[in-house]
N, CA, C and O atoms as CSV, one atom per row, in Angstrom:
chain,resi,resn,atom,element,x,y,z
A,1,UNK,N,N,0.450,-22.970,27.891
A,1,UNK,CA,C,0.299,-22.970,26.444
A,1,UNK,C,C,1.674,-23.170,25.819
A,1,UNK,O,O,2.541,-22.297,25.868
A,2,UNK,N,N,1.807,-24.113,25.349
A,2,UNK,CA,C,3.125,-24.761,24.205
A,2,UNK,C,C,3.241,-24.140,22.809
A,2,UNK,O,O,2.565,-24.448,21.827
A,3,UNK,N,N,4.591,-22.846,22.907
A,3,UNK,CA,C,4.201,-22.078,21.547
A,3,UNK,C,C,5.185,-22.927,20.781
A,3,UNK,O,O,5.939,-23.790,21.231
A,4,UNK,N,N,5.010,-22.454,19.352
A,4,UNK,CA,C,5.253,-22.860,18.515
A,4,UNK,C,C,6.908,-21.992,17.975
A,4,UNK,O,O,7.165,-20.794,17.856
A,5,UNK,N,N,7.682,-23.115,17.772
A,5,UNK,CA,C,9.184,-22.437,17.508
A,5,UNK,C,C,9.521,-21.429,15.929
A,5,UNK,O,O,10.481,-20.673,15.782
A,6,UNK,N,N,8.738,-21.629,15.194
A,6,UNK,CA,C,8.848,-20.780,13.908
A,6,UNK,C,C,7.836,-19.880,13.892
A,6,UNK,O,O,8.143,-18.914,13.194
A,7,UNK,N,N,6.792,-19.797,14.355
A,7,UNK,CA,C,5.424,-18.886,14.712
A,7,UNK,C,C,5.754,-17.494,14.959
A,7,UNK,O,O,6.366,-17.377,16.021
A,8,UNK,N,N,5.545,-16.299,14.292
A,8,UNK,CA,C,5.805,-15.153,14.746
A,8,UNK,C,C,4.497,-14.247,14.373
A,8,UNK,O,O,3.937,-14.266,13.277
A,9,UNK,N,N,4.107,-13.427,15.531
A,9,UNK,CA,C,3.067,-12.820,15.024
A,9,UNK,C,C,3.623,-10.956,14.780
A,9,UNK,O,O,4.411,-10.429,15.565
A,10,UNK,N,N,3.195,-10.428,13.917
A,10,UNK,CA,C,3.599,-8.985,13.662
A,10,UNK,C,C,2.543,-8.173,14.355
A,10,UNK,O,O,1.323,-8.307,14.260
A,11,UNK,N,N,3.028,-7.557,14.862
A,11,UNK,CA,C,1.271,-6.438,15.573
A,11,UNK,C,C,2.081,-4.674,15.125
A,11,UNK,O,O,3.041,-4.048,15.574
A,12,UNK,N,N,0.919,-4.390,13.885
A,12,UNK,CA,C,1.491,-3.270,13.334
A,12,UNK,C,C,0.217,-2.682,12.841
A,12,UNK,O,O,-0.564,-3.397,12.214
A,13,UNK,N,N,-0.061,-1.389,13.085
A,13,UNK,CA,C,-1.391,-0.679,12.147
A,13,UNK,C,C,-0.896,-0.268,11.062
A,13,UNK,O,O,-1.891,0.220,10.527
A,14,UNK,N,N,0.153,-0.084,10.187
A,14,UNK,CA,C,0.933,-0.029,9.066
A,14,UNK,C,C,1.055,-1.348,8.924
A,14,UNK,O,O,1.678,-2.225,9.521
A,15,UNK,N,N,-0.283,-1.274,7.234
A,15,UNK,CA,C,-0.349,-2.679,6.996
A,15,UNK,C,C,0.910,-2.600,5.754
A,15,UNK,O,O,0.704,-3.526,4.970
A,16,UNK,N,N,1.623,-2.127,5.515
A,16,UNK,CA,C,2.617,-1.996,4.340
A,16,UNK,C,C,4.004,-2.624,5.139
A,16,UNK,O,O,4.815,-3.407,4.645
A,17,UNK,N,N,4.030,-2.006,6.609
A,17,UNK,CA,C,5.145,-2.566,7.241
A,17,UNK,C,C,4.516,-3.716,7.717
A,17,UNK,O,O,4.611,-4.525,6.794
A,18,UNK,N,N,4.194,-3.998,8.225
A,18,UNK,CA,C,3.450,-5.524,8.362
A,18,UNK,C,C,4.289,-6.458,7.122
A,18,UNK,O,O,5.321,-7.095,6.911
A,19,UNK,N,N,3.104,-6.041,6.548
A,19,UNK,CA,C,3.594,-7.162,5.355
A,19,UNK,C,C,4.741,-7.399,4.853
A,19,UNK,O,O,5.146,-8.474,4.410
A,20,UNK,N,N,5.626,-5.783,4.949
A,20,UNK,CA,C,7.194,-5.924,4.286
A,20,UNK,C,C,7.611,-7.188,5.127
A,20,UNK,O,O,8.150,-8.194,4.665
A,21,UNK,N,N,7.226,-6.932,6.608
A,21,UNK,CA,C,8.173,-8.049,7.652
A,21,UNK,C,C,7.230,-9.145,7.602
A,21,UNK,O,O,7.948,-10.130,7.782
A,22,UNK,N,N,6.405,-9.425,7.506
A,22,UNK,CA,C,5.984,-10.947,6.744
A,22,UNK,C,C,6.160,-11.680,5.986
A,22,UNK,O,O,6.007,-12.901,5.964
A,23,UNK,N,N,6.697,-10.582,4.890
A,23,UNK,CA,C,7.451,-11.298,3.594
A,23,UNK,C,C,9.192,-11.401,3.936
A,23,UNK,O,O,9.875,-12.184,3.276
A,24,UNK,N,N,9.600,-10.835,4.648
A,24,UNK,CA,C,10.786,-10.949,4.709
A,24,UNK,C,C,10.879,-12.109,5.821
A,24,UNK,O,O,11.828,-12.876,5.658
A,25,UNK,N,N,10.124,-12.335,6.820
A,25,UNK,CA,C,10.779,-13.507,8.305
A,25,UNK,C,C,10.004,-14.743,7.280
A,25,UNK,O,O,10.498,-15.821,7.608
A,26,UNK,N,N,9.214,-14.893,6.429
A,26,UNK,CA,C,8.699,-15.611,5.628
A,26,UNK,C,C,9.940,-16.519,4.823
A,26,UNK,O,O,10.094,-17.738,4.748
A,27,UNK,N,N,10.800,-15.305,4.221
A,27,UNK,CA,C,11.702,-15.825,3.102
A,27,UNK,C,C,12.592,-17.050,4.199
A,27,UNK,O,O,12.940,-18.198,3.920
A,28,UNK,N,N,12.786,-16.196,5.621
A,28,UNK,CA,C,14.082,-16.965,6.781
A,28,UNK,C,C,13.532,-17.937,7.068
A,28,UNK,O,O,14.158,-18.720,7.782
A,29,UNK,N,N,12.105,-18.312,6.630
A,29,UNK,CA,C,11.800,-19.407,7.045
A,29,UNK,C,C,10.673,-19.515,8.241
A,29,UNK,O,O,10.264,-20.636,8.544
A,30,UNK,N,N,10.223,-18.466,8.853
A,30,UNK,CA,C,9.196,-18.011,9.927
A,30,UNK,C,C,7.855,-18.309,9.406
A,30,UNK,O,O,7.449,-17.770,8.377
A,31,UNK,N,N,7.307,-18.965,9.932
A,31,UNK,CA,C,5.448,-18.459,9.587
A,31,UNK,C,C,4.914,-17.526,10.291
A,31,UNK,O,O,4.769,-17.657,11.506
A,32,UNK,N,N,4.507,-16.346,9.572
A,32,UNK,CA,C,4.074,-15.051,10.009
A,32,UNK,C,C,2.379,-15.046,9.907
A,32,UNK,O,O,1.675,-15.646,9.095
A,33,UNK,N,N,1.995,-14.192,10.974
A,33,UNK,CA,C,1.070,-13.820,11.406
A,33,UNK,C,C,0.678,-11.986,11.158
A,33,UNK,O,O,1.739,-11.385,11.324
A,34,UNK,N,N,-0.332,-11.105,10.867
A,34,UNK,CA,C,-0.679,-9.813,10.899
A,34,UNK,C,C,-1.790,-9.615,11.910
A,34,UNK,O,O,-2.771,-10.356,11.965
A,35,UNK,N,N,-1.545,-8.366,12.869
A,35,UNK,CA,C,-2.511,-7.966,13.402
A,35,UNK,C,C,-2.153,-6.633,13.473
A,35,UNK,O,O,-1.014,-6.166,13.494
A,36,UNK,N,N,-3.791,-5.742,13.527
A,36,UNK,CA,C,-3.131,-4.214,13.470
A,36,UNK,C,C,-3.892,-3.558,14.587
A,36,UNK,O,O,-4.109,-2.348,14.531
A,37,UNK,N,N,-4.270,-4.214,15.498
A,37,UNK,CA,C,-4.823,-3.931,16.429
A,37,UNK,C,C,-4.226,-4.459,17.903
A,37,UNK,O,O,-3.379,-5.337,17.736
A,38,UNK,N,N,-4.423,-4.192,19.027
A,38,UNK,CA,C,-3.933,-4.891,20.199
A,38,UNK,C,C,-4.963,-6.150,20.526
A,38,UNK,O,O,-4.514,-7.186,21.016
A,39,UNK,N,N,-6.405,-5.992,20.217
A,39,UNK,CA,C,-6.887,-7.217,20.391
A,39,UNK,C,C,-7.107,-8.208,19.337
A,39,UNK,O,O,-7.585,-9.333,19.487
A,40,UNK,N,N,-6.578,-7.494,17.919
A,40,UNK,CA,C,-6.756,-8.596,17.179
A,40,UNK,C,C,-5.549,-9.238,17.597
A,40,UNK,O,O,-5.304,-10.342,17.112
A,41,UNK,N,N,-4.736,-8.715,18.435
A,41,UNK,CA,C,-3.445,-9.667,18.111
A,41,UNK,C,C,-3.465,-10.617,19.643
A,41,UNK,O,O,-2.622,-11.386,20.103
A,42,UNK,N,N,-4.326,-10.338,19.980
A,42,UNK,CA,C,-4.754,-11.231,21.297
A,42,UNK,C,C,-5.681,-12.524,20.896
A,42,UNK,O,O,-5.854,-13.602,21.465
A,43,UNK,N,N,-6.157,-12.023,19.792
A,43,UNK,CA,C,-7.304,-13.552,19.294
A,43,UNK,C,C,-6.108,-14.214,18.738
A,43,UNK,O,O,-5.533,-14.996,19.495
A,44,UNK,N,N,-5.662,-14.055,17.638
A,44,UNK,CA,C,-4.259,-14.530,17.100
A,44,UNK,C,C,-3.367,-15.167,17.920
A,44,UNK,O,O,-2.929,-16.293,17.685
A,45,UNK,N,N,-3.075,-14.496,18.877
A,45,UNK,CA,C,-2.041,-15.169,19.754
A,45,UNK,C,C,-2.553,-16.694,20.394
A,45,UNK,O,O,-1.862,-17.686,20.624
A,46,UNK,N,N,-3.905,-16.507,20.572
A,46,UNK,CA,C,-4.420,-17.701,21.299
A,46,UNK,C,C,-4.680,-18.794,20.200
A,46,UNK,O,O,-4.707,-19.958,20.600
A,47,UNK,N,N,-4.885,-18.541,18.780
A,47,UNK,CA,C,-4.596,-19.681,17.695
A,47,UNK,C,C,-3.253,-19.466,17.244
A,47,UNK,O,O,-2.718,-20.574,17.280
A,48,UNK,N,N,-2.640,-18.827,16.940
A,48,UNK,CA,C,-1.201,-19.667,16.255
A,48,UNK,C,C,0.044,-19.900,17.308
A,48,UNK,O,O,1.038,-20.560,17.008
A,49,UNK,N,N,-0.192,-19.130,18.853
A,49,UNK,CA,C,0.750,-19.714,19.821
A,49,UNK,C,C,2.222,-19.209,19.341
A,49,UNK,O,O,3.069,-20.094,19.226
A,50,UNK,N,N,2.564,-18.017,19.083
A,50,UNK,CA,C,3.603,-17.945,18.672
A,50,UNK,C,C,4.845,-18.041,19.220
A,50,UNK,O,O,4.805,-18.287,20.425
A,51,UNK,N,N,6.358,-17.890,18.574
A,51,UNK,CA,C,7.364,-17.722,19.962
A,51,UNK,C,C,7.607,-16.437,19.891
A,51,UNK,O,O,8.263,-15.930,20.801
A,52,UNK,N,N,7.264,-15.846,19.096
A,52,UNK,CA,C,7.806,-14.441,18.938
A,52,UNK,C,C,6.576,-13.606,18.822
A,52,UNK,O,O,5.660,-13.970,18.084
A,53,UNK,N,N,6.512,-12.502,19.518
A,53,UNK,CA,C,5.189,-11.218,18.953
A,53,UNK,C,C,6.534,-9.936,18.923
A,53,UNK,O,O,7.338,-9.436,19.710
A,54,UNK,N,N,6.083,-9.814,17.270
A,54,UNK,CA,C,7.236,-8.680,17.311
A,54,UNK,C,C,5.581,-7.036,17.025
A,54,UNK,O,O,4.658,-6.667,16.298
A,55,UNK,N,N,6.281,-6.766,18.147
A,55,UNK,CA,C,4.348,-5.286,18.066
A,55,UNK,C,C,5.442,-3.801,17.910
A,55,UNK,O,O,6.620,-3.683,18.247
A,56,UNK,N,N,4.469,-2.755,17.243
A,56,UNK,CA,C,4.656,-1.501,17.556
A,56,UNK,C,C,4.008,-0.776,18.875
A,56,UNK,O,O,2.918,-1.048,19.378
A,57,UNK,N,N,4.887,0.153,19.282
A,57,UNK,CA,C,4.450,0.476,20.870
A,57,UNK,C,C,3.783,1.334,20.775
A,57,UNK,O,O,3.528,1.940,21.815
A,58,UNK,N,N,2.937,1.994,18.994
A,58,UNK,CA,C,1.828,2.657,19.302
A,58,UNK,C,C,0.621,1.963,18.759
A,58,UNK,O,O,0.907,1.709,17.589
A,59,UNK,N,N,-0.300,1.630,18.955
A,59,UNK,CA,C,-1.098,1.098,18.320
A,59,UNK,C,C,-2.667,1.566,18.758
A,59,UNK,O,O,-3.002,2.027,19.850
A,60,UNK,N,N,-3.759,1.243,17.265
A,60,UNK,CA,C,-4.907,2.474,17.472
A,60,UNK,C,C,-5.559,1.567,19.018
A,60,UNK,O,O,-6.046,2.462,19.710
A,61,UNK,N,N,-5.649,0.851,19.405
A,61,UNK,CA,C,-6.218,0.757,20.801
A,61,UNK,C,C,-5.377,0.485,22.026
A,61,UNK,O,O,-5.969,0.883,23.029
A,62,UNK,N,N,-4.588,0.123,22.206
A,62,UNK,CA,C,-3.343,0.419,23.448
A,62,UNK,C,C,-2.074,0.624,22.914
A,62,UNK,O,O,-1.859,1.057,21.782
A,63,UNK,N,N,-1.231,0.308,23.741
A,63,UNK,CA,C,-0.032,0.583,23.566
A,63,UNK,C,C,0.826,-0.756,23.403
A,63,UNK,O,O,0.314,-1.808,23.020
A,64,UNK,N,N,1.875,-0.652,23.655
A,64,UNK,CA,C,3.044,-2.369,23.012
A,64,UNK,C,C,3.295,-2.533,24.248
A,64,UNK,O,O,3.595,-3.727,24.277
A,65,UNK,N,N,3.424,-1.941,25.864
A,65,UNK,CA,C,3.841,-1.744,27.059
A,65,UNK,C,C,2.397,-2.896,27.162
A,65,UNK,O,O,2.734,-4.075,27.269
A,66,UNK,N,N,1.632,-2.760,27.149
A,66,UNK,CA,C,0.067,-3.297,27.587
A,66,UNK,C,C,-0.228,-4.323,27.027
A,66,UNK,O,O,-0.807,-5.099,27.787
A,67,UNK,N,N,-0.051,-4.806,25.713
A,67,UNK,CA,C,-0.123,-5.758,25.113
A,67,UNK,C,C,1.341,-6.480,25.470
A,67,UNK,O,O,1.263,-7.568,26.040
A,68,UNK,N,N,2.498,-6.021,25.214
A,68,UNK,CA,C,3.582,-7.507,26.363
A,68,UNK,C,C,3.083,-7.969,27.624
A,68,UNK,O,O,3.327,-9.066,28.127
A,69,UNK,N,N,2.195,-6.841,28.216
A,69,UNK,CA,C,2.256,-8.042,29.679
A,69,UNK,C,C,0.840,-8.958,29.412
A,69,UNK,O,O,0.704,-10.014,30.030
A,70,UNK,N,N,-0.105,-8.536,28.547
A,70,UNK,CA,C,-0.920,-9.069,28.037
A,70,UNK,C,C,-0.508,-10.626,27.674
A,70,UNK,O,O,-0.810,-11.687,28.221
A,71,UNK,N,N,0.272,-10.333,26.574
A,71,UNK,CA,C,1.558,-11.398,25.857
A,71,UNK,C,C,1.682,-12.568,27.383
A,71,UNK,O,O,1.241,-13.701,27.577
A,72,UNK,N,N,2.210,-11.950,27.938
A,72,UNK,CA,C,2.772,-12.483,28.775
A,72,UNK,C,C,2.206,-13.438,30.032
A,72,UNK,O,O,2.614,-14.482,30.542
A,73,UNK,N,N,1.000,-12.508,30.289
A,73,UNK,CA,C,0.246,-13.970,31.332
A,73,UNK,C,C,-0.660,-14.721,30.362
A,73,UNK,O,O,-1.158,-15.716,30.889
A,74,UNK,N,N,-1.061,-14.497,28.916
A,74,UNK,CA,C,-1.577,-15.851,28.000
A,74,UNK,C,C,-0.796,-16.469,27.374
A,74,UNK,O,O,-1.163,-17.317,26.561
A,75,UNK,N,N,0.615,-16.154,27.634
A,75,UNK,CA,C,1.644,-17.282,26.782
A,75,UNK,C,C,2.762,-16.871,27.156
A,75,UNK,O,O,3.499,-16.235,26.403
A,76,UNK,N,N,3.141,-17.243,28.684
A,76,UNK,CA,C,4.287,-16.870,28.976
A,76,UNK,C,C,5.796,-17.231,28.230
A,76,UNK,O,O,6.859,-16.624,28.365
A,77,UNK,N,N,5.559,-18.186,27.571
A,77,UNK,CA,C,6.840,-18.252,26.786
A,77,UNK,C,C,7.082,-18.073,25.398
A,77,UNK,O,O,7.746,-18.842,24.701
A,78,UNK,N,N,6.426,-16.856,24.956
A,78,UNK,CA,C,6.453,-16.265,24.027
A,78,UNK,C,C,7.475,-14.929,24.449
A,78,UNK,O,O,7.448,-14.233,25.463
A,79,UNK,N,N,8.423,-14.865,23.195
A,79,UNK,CA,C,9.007,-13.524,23.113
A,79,UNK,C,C,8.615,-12.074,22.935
A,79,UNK,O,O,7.947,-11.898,21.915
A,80,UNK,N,N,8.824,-11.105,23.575
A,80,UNK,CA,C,8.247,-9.868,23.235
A,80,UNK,C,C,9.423,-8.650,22.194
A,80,UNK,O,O,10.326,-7.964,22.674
A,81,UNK,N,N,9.229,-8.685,21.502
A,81,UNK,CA,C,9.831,-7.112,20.941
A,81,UNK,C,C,8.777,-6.172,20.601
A,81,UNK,O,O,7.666,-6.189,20.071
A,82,UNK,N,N,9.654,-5.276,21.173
A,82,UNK,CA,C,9.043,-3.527,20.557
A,82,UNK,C,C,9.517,-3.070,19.600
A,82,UNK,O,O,10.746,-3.004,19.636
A,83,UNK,N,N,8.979,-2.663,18.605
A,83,UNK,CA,C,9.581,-1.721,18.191
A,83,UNK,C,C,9.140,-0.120,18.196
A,83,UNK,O,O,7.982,0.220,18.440
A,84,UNK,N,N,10.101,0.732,17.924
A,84,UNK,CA,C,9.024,2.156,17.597
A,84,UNK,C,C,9.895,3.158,17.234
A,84,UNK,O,O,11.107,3.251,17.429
A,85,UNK,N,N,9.151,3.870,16.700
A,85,UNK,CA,C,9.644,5.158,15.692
A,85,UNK,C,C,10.831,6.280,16.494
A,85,UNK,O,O,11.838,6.725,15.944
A,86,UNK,N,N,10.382,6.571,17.931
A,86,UNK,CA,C,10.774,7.197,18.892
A,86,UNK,C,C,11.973,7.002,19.733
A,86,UNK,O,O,12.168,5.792,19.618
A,87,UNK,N,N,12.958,7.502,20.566
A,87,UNK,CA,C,13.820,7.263,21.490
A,87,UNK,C,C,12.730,7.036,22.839
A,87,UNK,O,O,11.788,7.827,22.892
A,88,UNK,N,N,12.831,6.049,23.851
A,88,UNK,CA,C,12.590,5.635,24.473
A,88,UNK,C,C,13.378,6.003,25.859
A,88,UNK,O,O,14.483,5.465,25.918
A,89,UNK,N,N,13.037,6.803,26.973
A,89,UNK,CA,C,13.812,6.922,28.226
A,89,UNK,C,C,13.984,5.658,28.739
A,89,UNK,O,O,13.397,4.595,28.535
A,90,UNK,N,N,14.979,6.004,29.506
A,90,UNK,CA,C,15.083,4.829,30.310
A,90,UNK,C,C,14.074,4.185,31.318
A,90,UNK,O,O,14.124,2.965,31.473
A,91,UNK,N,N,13.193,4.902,31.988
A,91,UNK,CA,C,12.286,4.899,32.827
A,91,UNK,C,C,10.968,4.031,31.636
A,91,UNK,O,O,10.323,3.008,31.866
A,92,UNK,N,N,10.954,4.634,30.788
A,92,UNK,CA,C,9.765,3.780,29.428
A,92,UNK,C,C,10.656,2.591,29.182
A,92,UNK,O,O,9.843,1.681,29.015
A,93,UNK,N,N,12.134,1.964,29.037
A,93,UNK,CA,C,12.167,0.719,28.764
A,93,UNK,C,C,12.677,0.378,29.881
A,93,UNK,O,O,13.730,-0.140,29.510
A,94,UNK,N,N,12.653,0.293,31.274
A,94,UNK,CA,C,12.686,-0.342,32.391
A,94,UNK,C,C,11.123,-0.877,32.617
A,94,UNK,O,O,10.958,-2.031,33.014
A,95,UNK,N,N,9.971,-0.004,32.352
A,95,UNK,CA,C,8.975,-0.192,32.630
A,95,UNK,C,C,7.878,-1.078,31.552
A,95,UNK,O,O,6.823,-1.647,31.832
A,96,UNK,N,N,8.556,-0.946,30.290
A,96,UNK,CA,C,8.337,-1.989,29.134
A,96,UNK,C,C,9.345,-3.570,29.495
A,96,UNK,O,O,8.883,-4.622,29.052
A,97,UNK,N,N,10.156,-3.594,29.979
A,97,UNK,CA,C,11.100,-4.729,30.338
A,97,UNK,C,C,9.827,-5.477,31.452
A,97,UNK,O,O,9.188,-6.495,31.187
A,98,UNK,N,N,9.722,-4.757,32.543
A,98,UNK,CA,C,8.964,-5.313,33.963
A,98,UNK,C,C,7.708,-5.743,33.539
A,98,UNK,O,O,7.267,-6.782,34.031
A,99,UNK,N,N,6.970,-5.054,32.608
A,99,UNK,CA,C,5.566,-5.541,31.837
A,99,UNK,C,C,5.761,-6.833,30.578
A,99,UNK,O,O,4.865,-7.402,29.955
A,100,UNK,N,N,7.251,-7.034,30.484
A,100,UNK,CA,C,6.945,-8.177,29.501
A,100,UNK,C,C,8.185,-8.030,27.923
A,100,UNK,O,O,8.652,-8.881,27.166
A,101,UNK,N,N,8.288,-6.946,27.985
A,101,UNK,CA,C,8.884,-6.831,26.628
A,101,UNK,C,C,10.606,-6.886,26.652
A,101,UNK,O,O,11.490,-6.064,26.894
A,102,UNK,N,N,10.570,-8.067,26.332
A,102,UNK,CA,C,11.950,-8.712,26.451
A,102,UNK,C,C,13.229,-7.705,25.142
A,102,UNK,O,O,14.398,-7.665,25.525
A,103,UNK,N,N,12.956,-7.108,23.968
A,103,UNK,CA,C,14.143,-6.365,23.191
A,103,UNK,C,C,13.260,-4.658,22.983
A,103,UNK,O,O,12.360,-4.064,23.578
A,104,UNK,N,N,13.925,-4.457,22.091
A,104,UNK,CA,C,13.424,-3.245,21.246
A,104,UNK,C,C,14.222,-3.147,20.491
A,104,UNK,O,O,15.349,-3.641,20.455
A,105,UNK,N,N,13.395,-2.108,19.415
A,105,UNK,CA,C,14.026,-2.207,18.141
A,105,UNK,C,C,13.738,-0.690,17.354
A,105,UNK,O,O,12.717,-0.555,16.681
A,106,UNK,N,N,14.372,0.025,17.449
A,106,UNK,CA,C,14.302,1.536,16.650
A,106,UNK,C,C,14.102,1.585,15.669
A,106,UNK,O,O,15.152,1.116,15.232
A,107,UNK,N,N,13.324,1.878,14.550
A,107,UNK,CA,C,12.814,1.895,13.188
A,107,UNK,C,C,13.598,3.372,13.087
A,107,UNK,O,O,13.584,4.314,13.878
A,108,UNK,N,N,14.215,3.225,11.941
A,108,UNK,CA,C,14.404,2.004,10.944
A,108,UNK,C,C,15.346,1.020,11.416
A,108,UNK,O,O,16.489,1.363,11.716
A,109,UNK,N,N,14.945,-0.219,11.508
A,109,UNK,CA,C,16.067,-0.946,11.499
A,109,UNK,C,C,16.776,-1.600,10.178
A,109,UNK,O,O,16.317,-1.397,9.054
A,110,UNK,N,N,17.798,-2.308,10.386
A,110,UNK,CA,C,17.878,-3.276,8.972
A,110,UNK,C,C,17.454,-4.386,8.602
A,110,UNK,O,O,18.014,-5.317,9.181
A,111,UNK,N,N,16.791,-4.636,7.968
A,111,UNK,CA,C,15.930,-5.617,7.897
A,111,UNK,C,C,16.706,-7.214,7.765
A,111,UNK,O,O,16.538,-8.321,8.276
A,112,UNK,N,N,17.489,-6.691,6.924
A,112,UNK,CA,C,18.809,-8.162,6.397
A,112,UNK,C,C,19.375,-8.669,8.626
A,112,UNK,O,O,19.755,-9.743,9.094
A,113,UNK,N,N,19.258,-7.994,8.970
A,113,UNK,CA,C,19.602,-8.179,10.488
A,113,UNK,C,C,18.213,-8.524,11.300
A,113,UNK,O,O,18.035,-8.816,12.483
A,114,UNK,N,N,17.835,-8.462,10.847
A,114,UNK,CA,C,15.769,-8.603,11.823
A,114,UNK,C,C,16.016,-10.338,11.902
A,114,UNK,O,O,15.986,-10.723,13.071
A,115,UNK,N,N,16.210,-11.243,11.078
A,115,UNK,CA,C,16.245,-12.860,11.434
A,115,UNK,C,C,16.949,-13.219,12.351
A,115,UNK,O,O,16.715,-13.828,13.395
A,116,UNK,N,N,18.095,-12.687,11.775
A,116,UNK,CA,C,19.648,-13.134,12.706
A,116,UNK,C,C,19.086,-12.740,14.465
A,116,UNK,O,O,19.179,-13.441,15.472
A,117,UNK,N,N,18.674,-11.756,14.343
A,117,UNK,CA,C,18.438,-11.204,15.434
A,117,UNK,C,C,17.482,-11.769,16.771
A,117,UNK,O,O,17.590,-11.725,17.996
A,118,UNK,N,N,16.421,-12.357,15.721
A,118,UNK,CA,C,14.971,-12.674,16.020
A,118,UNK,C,C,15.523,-14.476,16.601
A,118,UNK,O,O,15.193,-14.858,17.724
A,119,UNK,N,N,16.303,-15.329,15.717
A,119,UNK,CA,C,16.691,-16.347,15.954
A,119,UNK,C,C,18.098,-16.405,17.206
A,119,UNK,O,O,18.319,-17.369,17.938
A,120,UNK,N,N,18.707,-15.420,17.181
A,120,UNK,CA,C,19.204,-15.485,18.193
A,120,UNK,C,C,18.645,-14.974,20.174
A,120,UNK,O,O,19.184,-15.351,21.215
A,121,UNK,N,N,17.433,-14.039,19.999
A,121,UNK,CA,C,17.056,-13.968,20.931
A,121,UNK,C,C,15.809,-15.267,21.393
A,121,UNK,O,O,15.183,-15.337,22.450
A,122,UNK,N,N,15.755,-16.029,20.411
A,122,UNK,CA,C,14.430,-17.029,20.396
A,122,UNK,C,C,15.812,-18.524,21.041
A,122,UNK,O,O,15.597,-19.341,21.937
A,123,UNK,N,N,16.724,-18.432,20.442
A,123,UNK,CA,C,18.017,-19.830,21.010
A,123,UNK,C,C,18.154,-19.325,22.673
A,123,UNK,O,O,17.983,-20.097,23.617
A,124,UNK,N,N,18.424,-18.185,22.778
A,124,UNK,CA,C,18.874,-17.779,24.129
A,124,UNK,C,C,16.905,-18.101,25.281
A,124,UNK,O,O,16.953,-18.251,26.502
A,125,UNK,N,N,16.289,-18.113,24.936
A,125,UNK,CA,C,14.910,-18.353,25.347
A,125,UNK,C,C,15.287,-19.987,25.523
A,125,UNK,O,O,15.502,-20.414,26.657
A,126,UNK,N,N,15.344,-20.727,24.562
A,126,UNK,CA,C,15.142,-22.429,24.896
A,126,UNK,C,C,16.145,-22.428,25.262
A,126,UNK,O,O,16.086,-23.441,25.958
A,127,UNK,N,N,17.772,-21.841,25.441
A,127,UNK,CA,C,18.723,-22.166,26.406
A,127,UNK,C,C,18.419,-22.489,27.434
A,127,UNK,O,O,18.873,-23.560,27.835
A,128,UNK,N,N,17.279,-21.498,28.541
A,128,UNK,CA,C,17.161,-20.981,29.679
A,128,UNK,C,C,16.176,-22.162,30.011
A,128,UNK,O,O,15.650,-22.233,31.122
């Protein structure tokens, strides 16, 4: 599956944060996607093909660990970020890395930094 280079899908059950970051990767120029579920964001993924799924690692039917490797054998060259509210052991992001989820991201983050960020881990992807 051939994703799409501006395509980003959000997977968030906070439809307020959702949207903040829809409207904001929107302004950088991204076409954004909402899902607030783990399988809505599995139907989604298979129509808009994104390069990026930026998900929260709690969500009301799995987790962000389950949905990257998900991510990952229907569109292997799609990017994964986590984000989440919580500190993360090392043993939880070794084991989120091996399932698929290529960054993370601690809320709150800064948002003015979320593009820069998002476009530089998406250049280092078509480097490779």
């Amino acid at each position: 599956m051939t994703v799409a280079s501006n395509n980003i899908l959000i997977v968030d059950d906070d439809a307020n944060l959702g949207d903040g970051l829809c409207e904001v990767l929107e302004l950088e120029g991204f076409n954004c996607a909402r899902a607030g579920t783990a399988l809505d964001a599995i139907k989604q993924l298979m129509q808009l093909k994104p390069a990026l799924v930026l998900t929260d690692l709690q969500l009301p039917d799995s987790d962000g660990f389950k949905l990257s490797q998900n991510v990952k054998k229907l569109c292997p060259g799609t990017v994964v970020i986590m984000m989440t509210g919580r500190s993360l052991t090392t043993a939880e992001r070794e084991n989120g890395l091996k399932m698929g989820t290529d960054d993370y991201l601690t809320k709150p983050f800064d948002l003015s930094q979320l593009s820069v960020r998002i476009r530089q881990i998406l250049a280092k992807k078509e480097a490779k």
